[in-house]
C-alpha positions as CSV (number, residue, x, y, z in Angstrom):
1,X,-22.1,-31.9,-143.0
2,X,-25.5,-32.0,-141.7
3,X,-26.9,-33.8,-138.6
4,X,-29.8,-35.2,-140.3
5,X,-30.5,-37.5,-142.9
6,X,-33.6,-39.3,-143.9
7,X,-34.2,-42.9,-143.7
8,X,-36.8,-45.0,-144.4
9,X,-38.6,-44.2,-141.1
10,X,-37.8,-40.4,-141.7
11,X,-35.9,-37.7,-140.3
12,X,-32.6,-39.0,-138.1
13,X,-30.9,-36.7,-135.3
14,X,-27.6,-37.8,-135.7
15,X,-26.6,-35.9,-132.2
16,X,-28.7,-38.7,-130.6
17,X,-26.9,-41.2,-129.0
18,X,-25.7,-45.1,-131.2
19,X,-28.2,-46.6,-129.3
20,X,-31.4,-44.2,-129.6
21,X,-30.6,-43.8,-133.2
22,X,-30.7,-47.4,-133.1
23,X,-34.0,-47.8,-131.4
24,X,-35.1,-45.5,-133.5
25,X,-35.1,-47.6,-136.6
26,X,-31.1,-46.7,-137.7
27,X,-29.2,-49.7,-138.8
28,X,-26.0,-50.1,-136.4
29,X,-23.9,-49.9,-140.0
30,X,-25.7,-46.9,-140.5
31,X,-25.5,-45.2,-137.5
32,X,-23.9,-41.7,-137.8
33,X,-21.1,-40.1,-135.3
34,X,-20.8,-36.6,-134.2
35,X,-17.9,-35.0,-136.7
36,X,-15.0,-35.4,-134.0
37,X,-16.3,-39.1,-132.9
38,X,-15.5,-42.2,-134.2
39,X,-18.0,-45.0,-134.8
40,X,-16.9,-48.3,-132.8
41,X,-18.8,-51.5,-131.8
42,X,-18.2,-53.2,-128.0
43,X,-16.7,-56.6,-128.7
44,X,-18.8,-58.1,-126.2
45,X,-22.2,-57.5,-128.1
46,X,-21.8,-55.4,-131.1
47,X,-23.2,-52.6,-129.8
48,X,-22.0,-49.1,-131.4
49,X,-20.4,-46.5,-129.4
50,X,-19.5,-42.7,-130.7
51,X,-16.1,-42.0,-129.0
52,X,-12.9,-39.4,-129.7
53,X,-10.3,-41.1,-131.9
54,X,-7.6,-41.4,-128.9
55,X,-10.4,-43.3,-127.2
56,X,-10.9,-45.7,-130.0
57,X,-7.4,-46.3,-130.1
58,X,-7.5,-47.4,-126.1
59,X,-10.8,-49.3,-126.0
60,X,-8.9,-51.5,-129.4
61,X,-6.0,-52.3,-127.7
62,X,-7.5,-53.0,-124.2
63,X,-10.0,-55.6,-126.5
64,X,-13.2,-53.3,-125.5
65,X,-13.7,-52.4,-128.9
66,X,-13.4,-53.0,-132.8
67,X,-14.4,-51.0,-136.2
């Protein structure tokens, strides 16, 4: 897998943080995860967070976060 892809604004670093690649002109459905990260959204504004899949798991259930 490679760490860019090209959008309509260009080239994407997908090492950059959910919210730079945001900023940047990266839909937040399109936002792109490190390999060993897991794409989640903050319930309390939709935001998308990169995190390890045992930390997914524990931001779900404590009602942090959803897919």
């Amino acid at each position: 897998m490679t760490n860019n892809f090209v959008g309509d604004f260009g080239f994407f670093d997908s090492r950059l943080p959910p919210l730079k690649q945001v900023a940047n002109g990266v839909s937040i459905k399109d936002v792109i995860c490190d390999e060993k990260m897991q794409l989640v959204f903050k319930i309390a504004n939709g935001n998308p967070a990169c995190v390890s899949s045992k930390s997914a798991e524990k931001l779900i259930e404590r009602g942090w976060a959803k897919f």
